[in-house]
N, C-alpha and C positions, 0 to 999 in steps of 0.2 A: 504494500500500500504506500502512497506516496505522504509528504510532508505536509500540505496544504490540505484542508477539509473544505469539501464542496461547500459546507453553509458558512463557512470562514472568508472565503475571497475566491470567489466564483471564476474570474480572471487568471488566477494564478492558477486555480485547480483545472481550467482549460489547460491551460500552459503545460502544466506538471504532465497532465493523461494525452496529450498529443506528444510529447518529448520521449515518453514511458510507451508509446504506440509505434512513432517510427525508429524507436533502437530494439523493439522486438520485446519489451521487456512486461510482457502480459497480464505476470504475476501482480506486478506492481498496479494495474488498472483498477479503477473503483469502478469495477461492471456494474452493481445496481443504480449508479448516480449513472454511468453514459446511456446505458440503456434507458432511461428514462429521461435525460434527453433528446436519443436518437429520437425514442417515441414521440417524442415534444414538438422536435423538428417535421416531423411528416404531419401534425397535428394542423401544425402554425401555419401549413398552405394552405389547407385544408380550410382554416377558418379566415386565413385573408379572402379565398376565392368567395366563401359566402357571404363576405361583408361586403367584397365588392360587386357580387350578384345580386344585394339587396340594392348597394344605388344604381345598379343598371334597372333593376326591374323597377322601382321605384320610381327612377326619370320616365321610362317608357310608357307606364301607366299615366302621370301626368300629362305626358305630350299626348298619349289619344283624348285624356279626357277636356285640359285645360287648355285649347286652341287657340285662343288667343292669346293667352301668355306666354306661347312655346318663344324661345327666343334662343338665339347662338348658344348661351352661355351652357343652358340644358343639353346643348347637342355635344357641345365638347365635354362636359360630364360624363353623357352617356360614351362617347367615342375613347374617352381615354380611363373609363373603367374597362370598358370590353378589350382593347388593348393590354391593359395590364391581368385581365386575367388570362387573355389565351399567351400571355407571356409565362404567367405561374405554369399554365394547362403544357407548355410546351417543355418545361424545367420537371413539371413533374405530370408524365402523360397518366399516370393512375389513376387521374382526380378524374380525367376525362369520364373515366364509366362514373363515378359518382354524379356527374352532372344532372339527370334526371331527377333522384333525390334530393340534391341541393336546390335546385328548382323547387320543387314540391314542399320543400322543409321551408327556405327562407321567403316564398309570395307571400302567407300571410301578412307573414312582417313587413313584407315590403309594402304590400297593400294597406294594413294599418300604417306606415309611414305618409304614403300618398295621402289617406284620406286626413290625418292630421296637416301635412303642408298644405295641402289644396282649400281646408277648410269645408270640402264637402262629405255629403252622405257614402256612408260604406257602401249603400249599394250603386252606387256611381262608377261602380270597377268590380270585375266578374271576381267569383267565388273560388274561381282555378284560373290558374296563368293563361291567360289567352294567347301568349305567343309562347310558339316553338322553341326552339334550341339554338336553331339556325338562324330566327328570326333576331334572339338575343343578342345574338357574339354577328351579323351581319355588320360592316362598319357602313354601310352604303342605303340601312333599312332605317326607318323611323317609321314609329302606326300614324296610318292616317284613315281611322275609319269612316271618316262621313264624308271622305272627297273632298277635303279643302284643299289640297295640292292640288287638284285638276282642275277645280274653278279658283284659286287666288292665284296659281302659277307654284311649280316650285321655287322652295327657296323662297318664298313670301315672306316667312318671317323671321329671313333675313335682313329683308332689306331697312334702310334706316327710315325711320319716321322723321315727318318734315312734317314741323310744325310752325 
């Protein structure tokens, strides 16, 4: 066992068990603290992707249901969560089969999110994810259920207001 104690200086007792790993020296490793580590580590993508699947599905909901407040700022939210999670999804492709159930686990949440930003009623926003998979991580997609992109133009609410 090494010098430093995991609950003493976390820092040093990295140090010491990666030093005690590449001279081969095994003995020395505090297996119950790395192991629950390692576990820690595969946890911690695990729950970045669902925190950042909650603001993708959260923005999305809004932009179908709140039309005229969609504005850039939401799009580059949605565009650079969904970026950073198929960055995790790529680092770690395991999470990929979880997807379905992260979906399914984190809507509620996201949905109660929306309905307290938006200031409207729960049922304002369906009961189950109304989009896909593909529809979520598309960087090229945004909902537009009632056809206001084909009658305002895309990109309408982009453009700057002139007042």
């Amino acid at each position: 066992m090494t010098g430093v104690a995991f609950e003493a200086d976390l820092a040093a007792w990295a140090e010491e068990q990666a030093q005690a790993l590449a001279e081969g020296r095994l003995d020395d490793l505090d297996h119950p603290h790395l192991a629950g580590l390692l576990r820690d580590l595969g946890d911690r993508d695990r729950q970045e992707v669902r925190d950042r699947l909650g603001v993708i599905l959260t923005g999305l909901l809004r932009w179908a249901v709140q039309v005229d407040l969609r504005c850039h700022g939401w799009a580059v939210t949605i565009g650079t969560q969904r970026r950073r999670v198929l960055r995790l999804l790529r680092d770690s492709p395991s999470l990929r089969s979880a997807l379905p159930d992260l979906i399914a686990t984190v809507y509620p949440e996201a949905k109660a999110r929306a309905v307290l930003e938006s200031a409207l009623f729960d049922d304002s926003f369906s009961e189950s994810c109304p989009f896909s998979e593909a529809e979520i991580f598309d960087e090229s997609w945004l909902p537009d259920p009632h056809g206001d992109d084909l009658v305002r133009g895309a990109g309408w609410w982009q453009r700057e207001v002139i007042r």
